[in-house]
DOLOMAR-166866 format. One record per residue: residue number from 1; x, y, z of N, C-alpha, C in turn. Coordinates in nm, 2 decimals. Layout:
<rs>
+-----+--------+--------+--------+--------+--------+--------+--------+--------+--------+
! seq !    n_u !    n_v !    n_w !   ca_u !   ca_v !   ca_w !    c_u !    c_v !    c_w !
+-----+--------+--------+--------+--------+--------+--------+--------+--------+--------+
! NUM !      X !      Y !      Z !      X !      Y !      Z !      X !      Y !      Z !
...
+-----+--------+--------+--------+--------+--------+--------+--------+--------+--------+
</rs>
This chain:
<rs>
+-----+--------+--------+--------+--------+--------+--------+--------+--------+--------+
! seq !    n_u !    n_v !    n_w !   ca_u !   ca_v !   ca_w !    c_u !    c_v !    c_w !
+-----+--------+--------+--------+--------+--------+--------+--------+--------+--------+
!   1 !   0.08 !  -0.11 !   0.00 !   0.00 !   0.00 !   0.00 !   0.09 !   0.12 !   0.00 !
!   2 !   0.01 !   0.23 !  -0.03 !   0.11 !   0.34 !  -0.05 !   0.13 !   0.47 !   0.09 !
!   3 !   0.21 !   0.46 !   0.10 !   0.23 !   0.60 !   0.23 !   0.17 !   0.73 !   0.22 !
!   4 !   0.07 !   0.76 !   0.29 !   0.00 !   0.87 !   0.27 !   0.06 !   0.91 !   0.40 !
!   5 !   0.13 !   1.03 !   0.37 !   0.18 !   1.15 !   0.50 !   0.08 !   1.24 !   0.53 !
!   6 !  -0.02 !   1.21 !   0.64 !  -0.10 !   1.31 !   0.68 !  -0.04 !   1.41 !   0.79 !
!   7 !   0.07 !   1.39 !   0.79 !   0.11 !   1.47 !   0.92 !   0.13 !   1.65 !   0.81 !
!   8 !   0.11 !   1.78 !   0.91 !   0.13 !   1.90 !   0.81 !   0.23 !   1.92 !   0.83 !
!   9 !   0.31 !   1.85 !   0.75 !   0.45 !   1.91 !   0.73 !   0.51 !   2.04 !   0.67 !
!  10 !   0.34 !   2.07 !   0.55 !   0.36 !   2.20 !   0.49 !   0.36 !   2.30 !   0.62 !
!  11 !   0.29 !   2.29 !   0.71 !   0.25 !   2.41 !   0.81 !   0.37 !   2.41 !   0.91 !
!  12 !   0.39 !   2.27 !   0.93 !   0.57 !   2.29 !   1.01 !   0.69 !   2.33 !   0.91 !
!  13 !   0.68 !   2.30 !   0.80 !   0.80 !   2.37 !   0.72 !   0.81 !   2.55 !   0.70 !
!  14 !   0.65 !   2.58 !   0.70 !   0.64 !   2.72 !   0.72 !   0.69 !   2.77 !   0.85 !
!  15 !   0.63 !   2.71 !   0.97 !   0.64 !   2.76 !   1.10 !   0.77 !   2.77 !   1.12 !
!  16 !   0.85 !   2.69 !   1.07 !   0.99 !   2.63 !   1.07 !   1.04 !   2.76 !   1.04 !
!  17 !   1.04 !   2.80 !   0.90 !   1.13 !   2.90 !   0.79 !   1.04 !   3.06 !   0.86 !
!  18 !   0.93 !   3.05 !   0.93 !   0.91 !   3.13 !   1.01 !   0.98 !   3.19 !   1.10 !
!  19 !   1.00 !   3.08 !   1.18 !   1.08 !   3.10 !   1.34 !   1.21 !   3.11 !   1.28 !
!  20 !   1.27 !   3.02 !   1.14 !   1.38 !   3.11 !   1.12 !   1.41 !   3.22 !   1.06 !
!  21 !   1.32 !   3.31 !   1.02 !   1.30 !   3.42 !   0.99 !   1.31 !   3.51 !   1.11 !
!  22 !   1.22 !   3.49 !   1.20 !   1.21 !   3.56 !   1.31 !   1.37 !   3.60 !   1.40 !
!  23 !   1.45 !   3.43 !   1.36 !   1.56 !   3.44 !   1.45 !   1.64 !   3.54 !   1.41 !
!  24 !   1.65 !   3.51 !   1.25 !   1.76 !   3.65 !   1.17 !   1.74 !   3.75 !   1.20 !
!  25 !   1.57 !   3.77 !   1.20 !   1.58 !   3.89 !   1.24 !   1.61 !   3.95 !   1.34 !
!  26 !   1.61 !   3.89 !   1.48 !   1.66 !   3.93 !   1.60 !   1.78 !   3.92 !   1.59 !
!  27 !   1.85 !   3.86 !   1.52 !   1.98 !   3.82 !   1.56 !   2.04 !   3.92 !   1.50 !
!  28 !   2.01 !   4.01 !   1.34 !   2.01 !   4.09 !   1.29 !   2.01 !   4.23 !   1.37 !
!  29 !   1.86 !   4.23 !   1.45 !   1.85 !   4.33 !   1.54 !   2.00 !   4.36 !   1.66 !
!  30 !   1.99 !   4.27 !   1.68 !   2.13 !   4.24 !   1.78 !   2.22 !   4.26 !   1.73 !
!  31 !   2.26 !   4.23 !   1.63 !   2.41 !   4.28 !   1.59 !   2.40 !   4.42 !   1.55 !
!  32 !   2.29 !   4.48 !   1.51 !   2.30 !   4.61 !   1.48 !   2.27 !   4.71 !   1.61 !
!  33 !   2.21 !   4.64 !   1.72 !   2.21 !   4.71 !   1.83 !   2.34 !   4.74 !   1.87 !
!  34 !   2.45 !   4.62 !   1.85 !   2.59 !   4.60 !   1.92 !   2.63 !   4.68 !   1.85 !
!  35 !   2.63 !   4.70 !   1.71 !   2.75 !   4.77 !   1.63 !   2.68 !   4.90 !   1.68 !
!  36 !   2.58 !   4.96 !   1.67 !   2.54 !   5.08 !   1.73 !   2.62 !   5.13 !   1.83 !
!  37 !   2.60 !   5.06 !   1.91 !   2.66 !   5.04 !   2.09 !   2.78 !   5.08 !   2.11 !
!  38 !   2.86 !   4.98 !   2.00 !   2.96 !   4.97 !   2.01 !   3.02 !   5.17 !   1.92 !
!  39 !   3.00 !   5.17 !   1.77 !   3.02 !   5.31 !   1.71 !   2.98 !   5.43 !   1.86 !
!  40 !   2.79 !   5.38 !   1.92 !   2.82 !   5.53 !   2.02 !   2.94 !   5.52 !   2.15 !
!  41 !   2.95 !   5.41 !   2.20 !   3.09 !   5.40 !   2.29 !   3.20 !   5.49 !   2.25 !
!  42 !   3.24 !   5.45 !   2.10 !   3.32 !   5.49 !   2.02 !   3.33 !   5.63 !   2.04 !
!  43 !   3.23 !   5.70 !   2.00 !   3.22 !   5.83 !   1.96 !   3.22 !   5.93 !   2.08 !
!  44 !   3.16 !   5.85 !   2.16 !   3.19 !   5.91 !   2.32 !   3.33 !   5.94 !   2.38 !
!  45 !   3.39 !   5.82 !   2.35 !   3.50 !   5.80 !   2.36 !   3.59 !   5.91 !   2.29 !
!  46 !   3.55 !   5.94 !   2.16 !   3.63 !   6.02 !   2.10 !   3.61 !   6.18 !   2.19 !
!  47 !   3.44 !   6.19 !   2.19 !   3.37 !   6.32 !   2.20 !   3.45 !   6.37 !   2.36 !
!  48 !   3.48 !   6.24 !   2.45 !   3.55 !   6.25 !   2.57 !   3.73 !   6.27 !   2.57 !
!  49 !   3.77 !   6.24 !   2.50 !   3.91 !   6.26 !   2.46 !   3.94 !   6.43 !   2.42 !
!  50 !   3.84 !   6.44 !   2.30 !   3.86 !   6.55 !   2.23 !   3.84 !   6.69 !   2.37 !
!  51 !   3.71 !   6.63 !   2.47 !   3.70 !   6.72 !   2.61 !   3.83 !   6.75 !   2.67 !
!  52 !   3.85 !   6.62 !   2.70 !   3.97 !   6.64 !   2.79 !   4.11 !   6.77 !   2.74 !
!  53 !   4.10 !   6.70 !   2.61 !   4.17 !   6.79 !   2.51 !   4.18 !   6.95 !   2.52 !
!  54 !   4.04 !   6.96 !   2.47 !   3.95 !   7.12 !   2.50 !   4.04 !   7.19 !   2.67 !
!  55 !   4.00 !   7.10 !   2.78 !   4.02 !   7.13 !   2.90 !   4.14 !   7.20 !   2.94 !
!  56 !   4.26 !   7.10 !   2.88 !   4.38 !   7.10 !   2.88 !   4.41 !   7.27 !   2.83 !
!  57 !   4.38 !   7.26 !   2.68 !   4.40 !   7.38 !   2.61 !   4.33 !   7.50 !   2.67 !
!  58 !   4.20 !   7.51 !   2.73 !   4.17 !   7.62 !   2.77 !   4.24 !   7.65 !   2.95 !
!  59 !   4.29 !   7.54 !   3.02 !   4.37 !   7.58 !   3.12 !   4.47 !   7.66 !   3.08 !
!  60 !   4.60 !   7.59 !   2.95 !   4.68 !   7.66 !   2.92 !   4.66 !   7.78 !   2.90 !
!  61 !   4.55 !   7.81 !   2.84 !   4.51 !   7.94 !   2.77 !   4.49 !   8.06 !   2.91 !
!  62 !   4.39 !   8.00 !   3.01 !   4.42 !   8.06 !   3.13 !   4.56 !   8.13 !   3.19 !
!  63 !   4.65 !   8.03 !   3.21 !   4.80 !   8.09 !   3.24 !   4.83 !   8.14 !   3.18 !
!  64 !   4.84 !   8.16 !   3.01 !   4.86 !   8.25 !   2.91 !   4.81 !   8.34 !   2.95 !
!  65 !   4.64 !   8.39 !   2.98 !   4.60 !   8.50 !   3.02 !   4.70 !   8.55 !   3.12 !
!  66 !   4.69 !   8.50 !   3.20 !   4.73 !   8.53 !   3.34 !   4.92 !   8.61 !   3.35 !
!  67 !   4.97 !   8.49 !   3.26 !   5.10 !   8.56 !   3.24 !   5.10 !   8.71 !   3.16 !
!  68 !   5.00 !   8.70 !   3.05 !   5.01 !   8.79 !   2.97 !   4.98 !   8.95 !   3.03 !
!  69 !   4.90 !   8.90 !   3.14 !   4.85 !   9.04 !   3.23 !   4.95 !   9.06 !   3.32 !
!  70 !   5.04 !   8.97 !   3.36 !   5.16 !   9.00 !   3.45 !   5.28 !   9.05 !   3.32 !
!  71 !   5.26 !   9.01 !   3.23 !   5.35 !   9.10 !   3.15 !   5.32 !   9.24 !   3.13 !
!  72 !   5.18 !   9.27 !   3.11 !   5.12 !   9.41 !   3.07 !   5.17 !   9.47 !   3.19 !
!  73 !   5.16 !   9.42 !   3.30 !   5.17 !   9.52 !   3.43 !   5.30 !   9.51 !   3.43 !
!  74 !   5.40 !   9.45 !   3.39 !   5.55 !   9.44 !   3.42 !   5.58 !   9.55 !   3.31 !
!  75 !   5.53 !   9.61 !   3.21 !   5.59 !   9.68 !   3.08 !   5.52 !   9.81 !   3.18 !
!  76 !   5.41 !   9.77 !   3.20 !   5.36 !   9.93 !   3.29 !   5.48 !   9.97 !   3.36 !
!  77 !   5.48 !   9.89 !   3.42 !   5.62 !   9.96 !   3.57 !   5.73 !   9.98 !   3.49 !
!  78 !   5.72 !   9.90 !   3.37 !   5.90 !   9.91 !   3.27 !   5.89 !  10.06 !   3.26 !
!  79 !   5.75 !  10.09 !   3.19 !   5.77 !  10.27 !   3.11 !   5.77 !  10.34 !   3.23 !
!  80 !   5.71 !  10.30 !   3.33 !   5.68 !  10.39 !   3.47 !   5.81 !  10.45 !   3.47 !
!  81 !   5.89 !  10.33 !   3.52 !   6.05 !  10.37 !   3.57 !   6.13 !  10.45 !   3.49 !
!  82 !   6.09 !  10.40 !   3.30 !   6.19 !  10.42 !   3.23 !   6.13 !  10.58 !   3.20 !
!  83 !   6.04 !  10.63 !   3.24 !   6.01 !  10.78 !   3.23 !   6.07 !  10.87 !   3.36 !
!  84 !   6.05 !  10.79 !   3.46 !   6.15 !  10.79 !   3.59 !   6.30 !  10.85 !   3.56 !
!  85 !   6.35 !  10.71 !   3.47 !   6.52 !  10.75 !   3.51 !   6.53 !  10.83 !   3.37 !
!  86 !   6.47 !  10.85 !   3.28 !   6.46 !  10.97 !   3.19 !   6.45 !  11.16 !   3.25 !
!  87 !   6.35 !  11.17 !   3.34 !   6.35 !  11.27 !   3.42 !   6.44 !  11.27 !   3.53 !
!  88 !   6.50 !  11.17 !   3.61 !   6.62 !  11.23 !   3.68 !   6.74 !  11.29 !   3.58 !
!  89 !   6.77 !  11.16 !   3.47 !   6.87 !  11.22 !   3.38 !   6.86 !  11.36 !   3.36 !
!  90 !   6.75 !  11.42 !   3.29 !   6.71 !  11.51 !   3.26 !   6.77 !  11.65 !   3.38 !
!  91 !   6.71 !  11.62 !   3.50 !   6.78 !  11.66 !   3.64 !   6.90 !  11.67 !   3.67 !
!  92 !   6.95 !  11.53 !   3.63 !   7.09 !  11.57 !   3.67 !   7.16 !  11.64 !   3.61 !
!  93 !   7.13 !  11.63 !   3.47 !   7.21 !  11.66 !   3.35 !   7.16 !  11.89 !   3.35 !
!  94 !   7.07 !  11.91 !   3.43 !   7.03 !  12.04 !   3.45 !   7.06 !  12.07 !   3.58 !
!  95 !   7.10 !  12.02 !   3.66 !   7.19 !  12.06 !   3.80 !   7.28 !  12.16 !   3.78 !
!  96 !   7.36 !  12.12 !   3.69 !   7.48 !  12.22 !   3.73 !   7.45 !  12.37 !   3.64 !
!  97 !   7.33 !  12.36 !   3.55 !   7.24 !  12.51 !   3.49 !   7.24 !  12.60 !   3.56 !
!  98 !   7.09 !  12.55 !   3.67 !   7.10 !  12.63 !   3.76 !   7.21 !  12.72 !   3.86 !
!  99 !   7.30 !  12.64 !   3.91 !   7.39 !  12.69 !   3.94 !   7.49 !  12.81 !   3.84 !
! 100 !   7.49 !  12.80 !   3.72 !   7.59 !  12.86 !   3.63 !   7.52 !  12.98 !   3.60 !
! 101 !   7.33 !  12.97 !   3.61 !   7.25 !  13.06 !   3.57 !   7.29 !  13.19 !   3.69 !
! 102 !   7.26 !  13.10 !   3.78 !   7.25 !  13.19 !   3.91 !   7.41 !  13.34 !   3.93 !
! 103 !   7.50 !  13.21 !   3.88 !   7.59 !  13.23 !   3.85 !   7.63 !  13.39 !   3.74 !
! 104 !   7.59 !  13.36 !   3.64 !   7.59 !  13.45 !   3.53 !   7.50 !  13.57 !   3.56 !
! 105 !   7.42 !  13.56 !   3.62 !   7.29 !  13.67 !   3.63 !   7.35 !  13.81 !   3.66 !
! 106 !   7.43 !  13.82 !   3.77 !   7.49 !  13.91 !   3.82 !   7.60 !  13.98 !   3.72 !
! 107 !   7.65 !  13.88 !   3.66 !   7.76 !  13.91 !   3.57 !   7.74 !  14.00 !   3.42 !
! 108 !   7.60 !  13.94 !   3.42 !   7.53 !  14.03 !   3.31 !   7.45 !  14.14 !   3.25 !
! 109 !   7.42 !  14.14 !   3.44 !   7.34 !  14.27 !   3.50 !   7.41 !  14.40 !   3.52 !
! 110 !   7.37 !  14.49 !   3.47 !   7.44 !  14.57 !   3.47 !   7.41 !  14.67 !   3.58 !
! 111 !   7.54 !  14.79 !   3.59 !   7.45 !  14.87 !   3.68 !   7.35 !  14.96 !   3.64 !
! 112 !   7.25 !  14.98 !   3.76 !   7.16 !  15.10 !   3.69 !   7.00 !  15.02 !   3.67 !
! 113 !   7.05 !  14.85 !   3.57 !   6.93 !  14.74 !   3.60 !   6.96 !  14.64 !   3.74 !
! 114 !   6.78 !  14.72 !   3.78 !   6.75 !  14.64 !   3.90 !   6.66 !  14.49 !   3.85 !
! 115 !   6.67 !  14.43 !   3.93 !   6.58 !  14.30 !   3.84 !   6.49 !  14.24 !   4.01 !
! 116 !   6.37 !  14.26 !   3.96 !   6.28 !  14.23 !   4.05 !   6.20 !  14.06 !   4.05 !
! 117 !   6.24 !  14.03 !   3.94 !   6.09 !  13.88 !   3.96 !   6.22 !  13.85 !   3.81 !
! 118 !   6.24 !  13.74 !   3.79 !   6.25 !  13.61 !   3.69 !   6.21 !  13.47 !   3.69 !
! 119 !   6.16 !  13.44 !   3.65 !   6.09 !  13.30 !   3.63 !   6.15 !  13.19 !   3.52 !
! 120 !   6.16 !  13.08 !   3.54 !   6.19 !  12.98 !   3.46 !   6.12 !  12.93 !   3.44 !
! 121 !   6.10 !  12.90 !   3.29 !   5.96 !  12.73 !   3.22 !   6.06 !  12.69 !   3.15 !
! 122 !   6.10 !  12.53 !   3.15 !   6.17 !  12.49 !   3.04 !   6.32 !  12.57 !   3.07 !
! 123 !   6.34 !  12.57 !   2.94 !   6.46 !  12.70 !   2.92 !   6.42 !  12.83 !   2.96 !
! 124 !   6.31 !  12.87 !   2.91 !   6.26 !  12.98 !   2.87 !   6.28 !  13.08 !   2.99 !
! 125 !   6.31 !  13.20 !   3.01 !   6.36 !  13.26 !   3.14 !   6.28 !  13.43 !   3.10 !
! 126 !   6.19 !  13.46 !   3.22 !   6.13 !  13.58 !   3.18 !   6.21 !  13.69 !   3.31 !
! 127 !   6.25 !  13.82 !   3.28 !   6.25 !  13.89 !   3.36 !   6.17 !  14.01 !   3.38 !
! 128 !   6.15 !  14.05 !   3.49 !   6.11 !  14.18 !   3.53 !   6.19 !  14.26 !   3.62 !
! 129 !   6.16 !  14.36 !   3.58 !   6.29 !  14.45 !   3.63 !   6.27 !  14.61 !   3.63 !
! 130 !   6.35 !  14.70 !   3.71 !   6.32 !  14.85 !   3.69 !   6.50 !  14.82 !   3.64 !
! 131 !   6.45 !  15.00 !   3.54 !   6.63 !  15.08 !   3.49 !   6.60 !  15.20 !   3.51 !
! 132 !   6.74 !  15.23 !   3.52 !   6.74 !  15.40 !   3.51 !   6.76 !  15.43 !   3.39 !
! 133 !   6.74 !  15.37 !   3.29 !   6.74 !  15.44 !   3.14 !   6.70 !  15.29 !   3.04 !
! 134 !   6.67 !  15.38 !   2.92 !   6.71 !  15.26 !   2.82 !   6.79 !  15.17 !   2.77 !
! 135 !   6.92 !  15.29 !   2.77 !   7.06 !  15.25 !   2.74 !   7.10 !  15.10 !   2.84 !
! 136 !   7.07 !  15.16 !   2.95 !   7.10 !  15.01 !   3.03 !   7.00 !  14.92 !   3.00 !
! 137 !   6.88 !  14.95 !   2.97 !   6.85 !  14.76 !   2.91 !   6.90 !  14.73 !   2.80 !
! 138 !   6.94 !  14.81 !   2.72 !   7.06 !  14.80 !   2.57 !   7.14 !  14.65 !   2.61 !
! 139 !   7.21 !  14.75 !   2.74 !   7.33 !  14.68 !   2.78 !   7.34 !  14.53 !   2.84 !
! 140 !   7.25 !  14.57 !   2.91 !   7.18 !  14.42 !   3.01 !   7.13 !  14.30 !   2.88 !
! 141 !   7.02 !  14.37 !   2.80 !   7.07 !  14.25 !   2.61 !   7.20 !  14.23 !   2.57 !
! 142 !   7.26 !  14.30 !   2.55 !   7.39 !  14.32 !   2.49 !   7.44 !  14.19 !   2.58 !
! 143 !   7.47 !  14.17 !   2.70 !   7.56 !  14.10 !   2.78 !   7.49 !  13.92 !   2.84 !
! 144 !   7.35 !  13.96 !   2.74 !   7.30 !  13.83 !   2.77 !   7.29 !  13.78 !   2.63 !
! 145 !   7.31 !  13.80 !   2.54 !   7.34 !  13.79 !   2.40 !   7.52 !  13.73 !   2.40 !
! 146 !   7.59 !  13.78 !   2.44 !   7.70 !  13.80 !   2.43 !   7.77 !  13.65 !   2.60 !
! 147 !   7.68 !  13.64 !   2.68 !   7.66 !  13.53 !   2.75 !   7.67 !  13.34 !   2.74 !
! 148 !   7.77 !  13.33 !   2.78 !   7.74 !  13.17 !   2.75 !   7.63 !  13.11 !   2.73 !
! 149 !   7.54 !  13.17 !   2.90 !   7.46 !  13.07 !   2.96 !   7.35 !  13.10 !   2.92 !
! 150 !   7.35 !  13.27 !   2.82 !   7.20 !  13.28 !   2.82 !   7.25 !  13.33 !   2.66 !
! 151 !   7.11 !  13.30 !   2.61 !   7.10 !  13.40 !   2.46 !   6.96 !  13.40 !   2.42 !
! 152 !   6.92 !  13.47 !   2.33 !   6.84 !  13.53 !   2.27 !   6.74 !  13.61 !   2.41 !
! 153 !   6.77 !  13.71 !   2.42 !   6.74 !  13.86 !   2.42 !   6.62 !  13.88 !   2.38 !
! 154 !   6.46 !  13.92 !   2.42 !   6.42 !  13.95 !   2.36 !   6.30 !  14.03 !   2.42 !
! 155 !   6.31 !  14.22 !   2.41 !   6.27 !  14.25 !   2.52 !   6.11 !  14.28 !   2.47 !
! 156 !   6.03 !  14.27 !   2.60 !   5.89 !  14.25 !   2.58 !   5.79 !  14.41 !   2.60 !
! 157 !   5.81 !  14.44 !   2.74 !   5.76 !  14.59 !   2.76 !   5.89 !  14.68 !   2.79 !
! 158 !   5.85 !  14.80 !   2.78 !   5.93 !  14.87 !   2.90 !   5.83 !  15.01 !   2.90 !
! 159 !   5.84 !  15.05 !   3.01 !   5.68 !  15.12 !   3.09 !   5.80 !  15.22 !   3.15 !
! 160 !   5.76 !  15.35 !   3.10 !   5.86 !  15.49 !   3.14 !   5.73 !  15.53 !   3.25 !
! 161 !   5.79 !  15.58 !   3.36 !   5.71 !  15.61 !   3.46 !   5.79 !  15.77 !   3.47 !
! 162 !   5.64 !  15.87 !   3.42 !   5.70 !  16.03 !   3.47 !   5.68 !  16.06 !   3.56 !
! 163 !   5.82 !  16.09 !   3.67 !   5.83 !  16.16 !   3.80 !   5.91 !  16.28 !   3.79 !
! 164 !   5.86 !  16.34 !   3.88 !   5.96 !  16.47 !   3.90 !   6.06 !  16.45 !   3.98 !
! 165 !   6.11 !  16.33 !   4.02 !   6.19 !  16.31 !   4.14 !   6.31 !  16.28 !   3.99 !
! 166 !   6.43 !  16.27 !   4.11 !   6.58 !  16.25 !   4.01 !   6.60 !  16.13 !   3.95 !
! 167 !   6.51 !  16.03 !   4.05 !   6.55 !  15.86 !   3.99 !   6.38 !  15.83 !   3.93 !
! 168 !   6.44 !  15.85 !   3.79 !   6.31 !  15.79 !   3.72 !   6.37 !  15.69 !   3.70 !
! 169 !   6.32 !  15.58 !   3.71 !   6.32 !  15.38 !   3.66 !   6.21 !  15.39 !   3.60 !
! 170 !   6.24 !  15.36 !   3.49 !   6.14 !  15.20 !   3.37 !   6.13 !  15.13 !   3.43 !
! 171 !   6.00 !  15.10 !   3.42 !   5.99 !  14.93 !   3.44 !   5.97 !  14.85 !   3.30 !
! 172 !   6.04 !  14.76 !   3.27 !   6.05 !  14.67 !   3.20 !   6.04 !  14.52 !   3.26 !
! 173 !   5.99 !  14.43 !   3.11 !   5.96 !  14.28 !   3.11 !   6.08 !  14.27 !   3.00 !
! 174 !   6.11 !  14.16 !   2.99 !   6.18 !  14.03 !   2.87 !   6.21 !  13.91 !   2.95 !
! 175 !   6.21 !  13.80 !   2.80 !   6.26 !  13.69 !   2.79 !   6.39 !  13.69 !   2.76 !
! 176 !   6.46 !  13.56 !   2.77 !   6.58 !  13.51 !   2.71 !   6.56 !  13.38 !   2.72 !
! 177 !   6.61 !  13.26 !   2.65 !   6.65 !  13.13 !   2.66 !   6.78 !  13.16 !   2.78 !
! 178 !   6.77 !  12.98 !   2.81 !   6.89 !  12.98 !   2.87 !   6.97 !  12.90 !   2.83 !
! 179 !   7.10 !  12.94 !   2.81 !   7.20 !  12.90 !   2.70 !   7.18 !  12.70 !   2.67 !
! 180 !   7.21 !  12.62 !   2.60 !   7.27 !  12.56 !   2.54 !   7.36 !  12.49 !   2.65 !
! 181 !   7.37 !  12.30 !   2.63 !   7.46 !  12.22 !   2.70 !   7.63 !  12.28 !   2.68 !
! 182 !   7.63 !  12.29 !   2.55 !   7.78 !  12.29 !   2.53 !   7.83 !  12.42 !   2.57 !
! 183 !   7.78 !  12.55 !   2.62 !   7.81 !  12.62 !   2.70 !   7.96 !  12.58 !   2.78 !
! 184 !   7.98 !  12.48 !   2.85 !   8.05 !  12.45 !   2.96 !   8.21 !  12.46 !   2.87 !
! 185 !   8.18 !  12.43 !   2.76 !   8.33 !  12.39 !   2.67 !   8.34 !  12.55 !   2.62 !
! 186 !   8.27 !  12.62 !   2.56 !   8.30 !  12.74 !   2.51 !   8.36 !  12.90 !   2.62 !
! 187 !   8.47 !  12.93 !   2.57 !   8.57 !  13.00 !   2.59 !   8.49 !  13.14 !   2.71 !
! 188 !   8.54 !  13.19 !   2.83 !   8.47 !  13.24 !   2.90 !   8.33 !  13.19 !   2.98 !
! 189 !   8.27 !  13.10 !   2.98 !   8.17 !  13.01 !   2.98 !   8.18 !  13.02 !   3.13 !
! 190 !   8.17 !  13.10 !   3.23 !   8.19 !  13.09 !   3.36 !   8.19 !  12.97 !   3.41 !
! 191 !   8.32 !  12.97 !   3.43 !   8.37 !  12.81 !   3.52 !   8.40 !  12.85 !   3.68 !
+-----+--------+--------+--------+--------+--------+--------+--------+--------+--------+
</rs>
């Protein structure tokens, strides 16, 4: 007789290629969850490195600040000082003026000019003064022109005051410079 297979083999061959369908697919799922897993690890890993990184560089960058403002303040106090030892130079190197000015004043002054008020700015040297004539402020130019320590002469007012008394004085103003460094080398230069 002949073998009749009633058993559903069709329905278990399906169920079969079903359930192995189903397995790929999970197993599929799975490996793509891992490689997922695995790439975001990865990336973290990177995104955590590249931090660390960042961290690093912006600390340095800190001390850079930090130095760089201890440099600004170190160049402040540099000009501070170096405007400092510029104006003593300046001082010292005009110390011994004064003295030679003081010096000359008298020597230049003539008789007759009284000198009431002179003032220094700079070089620049203003006097006020009474004379008993014009001729003597002539001369009082004349001798500050002709002066080491002083030159250019240059007279500003002079105010004639009419008295009946015997001593009429002018009052007069002028400027002069005061002479030039190399003064000290030049011939009569009161030493």
């Amino acid at each position: 007789m002949a073998k009749i297979n009633l058993l559903p083999w069709r329905e278990e061959l399906r169920a079969q290629k079903k359930q192995d369908f189903i397995n790929a697919i999970g197993v599929a799922v799975l490996v793509t969850a891992i490689i997922f897993a695995g790439v975001h690890l990865y990336v973290e890993g990177l995104k955590a490195y590249q931090e660390q990184r960042n961290k690093i560089i912006q600390d340095e960058i800190a001390l850079l600040d930090i130095k760089i403002a201890k440099i600004k303040t170190i160049e402040e106090q540099k000009s501070k000082l170096l405007t400092k030892i510029e104006l003593i130079q300046k001082l010292q190197e005009s110390r011994p003026e004064i003295v030679h000015l003081f010096d000359e004043l008298p020597r230049v002054t003539p008789d007759g000019v009284f000198l009431i008020k002179f003032t220094q700015v700079g070089s620049e040297l203003n006097f006020e003064g009474k004379s008993q004539s014009n001729a003597r402020i002539s001369a009082f130019m004349r001798a500050i022109e002709a002066s080491a320590w002083l030159k250019v002469p240059a007279l500003d007012v002079i105010h004639s005051v009419s008295k009946a008394t015997s001593e009429q004085l002018s009052d007069f103003t002028m400027h002069a410079k005061q002479g030039n460094k190399d003064a000290q080398a030049a011939p009569g230069g009161g030493k």
